[in-house]
N, C-alpha and C positions, 0 to 999 in steps of 0.2 A: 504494500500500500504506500503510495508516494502523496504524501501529506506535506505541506510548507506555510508556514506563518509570513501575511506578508502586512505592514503596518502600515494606514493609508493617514493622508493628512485629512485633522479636523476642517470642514467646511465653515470658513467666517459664520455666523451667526445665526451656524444649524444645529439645534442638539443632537449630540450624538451620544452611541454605546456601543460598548463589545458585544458582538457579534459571531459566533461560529458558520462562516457559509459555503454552500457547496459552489465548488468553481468548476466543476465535468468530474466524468467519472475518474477515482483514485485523484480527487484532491479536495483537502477541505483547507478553508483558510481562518483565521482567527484577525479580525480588524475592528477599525469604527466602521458604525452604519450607523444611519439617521436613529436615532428614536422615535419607535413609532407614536404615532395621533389617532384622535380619533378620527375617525373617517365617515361613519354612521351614527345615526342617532342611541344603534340599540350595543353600539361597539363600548367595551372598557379597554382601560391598559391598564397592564398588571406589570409590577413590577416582581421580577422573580428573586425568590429565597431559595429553591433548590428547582433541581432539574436534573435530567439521568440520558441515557444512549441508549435507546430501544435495538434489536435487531434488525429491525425495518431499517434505519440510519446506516446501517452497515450496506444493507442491502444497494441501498443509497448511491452511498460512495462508489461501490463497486458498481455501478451504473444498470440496478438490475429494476430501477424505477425511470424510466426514460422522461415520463412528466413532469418528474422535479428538473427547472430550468438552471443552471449556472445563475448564480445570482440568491440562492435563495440560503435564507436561514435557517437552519433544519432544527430538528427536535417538537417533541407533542405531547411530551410529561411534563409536569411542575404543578408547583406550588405555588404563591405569590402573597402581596398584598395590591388589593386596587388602590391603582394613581390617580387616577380620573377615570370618570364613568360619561358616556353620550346622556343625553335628556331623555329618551324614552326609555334606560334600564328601571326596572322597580324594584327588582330582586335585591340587586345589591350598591353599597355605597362606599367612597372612598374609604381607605382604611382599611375593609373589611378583607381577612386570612382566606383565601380560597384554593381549591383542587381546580383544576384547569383539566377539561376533559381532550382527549387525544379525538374527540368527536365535535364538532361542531354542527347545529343544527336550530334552524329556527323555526320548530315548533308548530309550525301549520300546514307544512305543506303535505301530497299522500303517504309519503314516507312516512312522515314526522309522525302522524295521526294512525299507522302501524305500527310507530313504534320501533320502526326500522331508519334508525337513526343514521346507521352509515352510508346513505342513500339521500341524505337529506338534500334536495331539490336546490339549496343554494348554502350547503357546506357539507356535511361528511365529514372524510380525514383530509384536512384541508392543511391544519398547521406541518409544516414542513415539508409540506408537499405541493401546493400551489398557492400556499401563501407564506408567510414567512412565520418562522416556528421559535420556541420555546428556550432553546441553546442562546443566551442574547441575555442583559442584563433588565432587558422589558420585550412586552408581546403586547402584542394588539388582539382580542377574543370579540370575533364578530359573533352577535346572537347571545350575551353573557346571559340574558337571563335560562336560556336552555342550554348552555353550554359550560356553568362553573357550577362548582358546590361549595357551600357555608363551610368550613371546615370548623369541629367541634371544639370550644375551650379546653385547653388541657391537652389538647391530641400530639399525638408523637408525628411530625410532618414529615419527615423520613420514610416513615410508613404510607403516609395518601399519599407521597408521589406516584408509590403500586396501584394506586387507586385511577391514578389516568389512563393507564391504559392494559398493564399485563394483569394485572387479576380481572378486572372483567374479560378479557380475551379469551382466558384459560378458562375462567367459568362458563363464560356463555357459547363461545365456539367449539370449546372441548367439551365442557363438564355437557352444558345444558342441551347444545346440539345434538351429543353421544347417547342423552337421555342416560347417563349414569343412575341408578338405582339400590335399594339397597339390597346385598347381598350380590350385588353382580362381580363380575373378573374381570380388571380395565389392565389395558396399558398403557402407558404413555410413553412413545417416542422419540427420545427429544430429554433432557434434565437443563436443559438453557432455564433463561426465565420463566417464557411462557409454561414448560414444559411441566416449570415447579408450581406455578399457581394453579394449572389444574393440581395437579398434585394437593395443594392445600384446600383448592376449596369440592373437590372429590369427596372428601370425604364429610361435606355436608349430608350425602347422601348414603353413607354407613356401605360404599362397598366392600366385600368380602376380602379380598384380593386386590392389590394393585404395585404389575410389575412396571418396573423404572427402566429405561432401556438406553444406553447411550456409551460413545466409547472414552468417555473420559469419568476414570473412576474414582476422584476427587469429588465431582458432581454426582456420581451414585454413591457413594458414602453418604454424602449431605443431604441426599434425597431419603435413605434411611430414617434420618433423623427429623424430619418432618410429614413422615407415616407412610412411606411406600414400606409392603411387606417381603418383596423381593428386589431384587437388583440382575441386571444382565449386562456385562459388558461386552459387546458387538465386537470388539479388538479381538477376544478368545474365546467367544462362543457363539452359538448360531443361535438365534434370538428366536429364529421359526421352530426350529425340532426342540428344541429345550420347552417353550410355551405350550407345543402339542402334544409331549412327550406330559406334561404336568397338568394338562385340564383335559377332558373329556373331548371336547373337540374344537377347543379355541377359545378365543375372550367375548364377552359380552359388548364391553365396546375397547375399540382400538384409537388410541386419539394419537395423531400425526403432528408433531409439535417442532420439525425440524426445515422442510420446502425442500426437499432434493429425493428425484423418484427411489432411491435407495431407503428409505424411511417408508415412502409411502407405499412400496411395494411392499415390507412385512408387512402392512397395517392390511393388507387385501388376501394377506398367507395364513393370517392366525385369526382373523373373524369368524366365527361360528354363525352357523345358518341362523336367522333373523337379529342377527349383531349389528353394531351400527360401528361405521369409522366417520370419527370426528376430523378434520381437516384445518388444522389451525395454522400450520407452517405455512408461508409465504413462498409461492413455486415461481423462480426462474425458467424453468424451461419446462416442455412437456414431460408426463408420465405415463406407463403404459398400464392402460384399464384392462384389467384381466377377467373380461367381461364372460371371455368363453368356459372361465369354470367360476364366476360369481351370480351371474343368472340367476341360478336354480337356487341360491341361498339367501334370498327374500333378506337381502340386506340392505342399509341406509345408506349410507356414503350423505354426507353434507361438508362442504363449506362455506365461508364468512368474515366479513370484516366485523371488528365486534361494533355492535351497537349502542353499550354504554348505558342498557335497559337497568342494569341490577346494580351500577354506582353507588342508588340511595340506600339498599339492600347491605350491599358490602360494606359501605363506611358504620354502619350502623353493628355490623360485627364484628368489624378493628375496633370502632370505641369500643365495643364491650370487652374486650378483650380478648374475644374466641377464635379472631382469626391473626395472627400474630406477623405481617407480612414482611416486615424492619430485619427478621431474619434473613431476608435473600439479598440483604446490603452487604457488602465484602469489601468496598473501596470509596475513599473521598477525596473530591477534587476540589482545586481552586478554579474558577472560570477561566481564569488569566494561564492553565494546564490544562486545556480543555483537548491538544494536541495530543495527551500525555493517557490523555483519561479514553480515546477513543483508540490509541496503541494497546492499552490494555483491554480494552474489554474486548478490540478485536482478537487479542490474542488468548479467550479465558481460561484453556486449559491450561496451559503453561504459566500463566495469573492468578489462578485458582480464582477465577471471578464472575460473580452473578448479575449483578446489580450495582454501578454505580453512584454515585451522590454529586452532584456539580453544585457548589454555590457558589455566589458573585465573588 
């Protein structure tokens, strides 16, 4: 990955801020850029306290999202407090501690009114993606009133940055999608972030069973420790015959938590006939549907951008303290190592790293 810091001069009597921006694929740069305004009535600006490198960012760099234009400032997690708010926000007011959702959506249109929020008609996953994101010492959140959450007195903020975007992901595209229930046999594919949030929030639903599968065995160690019952490392074993060899005829659901057909192929080899594979990894390239022996086994197959549905859900069981997310934190950054902190997490096996922290 060929990354360079390049230091731009302040514009006479613009404010500006640091910035993390993508400049084409394999480069990101760290500079001043304007600070954003508001631009719409229902627009706030937030100024950020933490912020993190999702895998999608990776994805990024590596130019496997072609919409993201050179120019743009990436990231779609954080925390913040609002700078200034537009005249039509009601929700919320200067000052006030907020989760900044990796979804943007305003709330009326067909999507929005399904509930299918990453579809929404005039945002979706917009920050860091076609419009400028999160990695920045402030952000612009079009739609604030559908698109931030209050964050609770007393909350550990470290923890609801998970709340932007990988634990709903894991939940609702892995967990929810896969129709997890209880007593079933899952697997998840994948012990990255997403991989671990299903992982934690899995077991809202008391399954029986749930193998961890991945080949860096730092990450299944630490998947033990947050209630997976087995572990498989793909490096020296075969994830297919081991699974078949151990349940009756396969798992109940398979959740794909990696985007490279090598993952999503076990997920179509150890499903059991009326099983569902969950699809949460992010696919660059195509995969091959093994349609001629899945047919006859009345299975689901789904995937999904997450939609951001069960935010109010989840915050509500980090406050309580049931779902405990501030565990798949492993590293902290300063903004000003923002170069430093995307070295690492691209490399996290060898980093033993989950989850980042960036603050200004």
């Amino acid at each position: 990955m060929e990354t360079r810091i390049k230091k731009t001069e302040k514009q006479s009597g613009t404010a500006t801020m640091k910035g993390l921006v993508y400049d084409g694929p394999g480069k990101i740069v760290l500079k001043d850029i304007p600070k954003p305004k508001i631009e719409k009535s229902t627009d706030v600006v937030v100024k950020i306290t933490k912020t993190t490198i999702c895998g999608t960012d990776l994805g990024i760099l590596h130019g496997k999202t072609p919409t993201v234009k050179p120019g743009t400032t990436l990231g779609h997690e954080g925390v913040g407090i609002i700078e200034e708010t537009g005249d039509s926000v009601r929700n919320f007011k200067k000052g006030d501690r907020v989760i900044i959702s990796c979804i943007t959506s305003d709330g009326s249109c067909e999507y929005c009114k399904k509930q299918m929020y990453a579809h929404c008609e005039d945002g979706g996953w917009i920050l860091g993606h076609l419009i400028n994101g999160t990695q920045a010492e402030y952000v612009r959140i079009p739609h604030a009133d559908n698109s931030l959450y209050l964050i609770p007195e007393g909350s550990d903020e470290e923890a609801l940055v998970m709340l932007s975007d990988i634990l709903p992901t894991g939940h609702e595209i892995g967990v929810q999608y896969g129709r997890v229930k209880l007593g079933d046999t899952i697997a998840i594919i994948g012990a990255g972030p997403i991989g671990m949030s299903a992982l934690l929030t899995a077991q809202f639903y008391s399954p029986a069973k749930i193998y961890m599968i991945d080949i860096d065995e730092n990450r299944l160690e630490m998947s033990k420790k947050f209630g997976a019952t087995d572990v498989i490392n793909t490096s020296n074993e075969d994830a297919v015959k081991k699974i078949l060899s151990e349940t009756k005829d396969g798992v109940d659901v398979a959740i794909e938590a990696v985007g490279v057909p090598e993952t999503f192929d076990i997920c179509q080899k150890i499903v059991r006939p009326g099983g569902h594979v969950a699809n949460v990894g992010v696919h660059g390239k195509p995969v091959e549907f093994q349609i001629q022996d899945l047919w006859i086994k009345n299975i689901t197959l789904t995937t999904g951008l997450v939609n951001t549905n069960t935010t109010p859900m989840l915050l509500k069981t980090v406050s309580s303290g049931k779902l405990k997310p501030a565990q798949l934190i492993t590293h902290h950054f300063k903004l000003e190592n923002m170069l430093e902190a995307y070295e690492v997490f691209g490399n996290a096996g060898k980093e033993k790293a989950i989850k980042v922290i960036i603050e200004p």
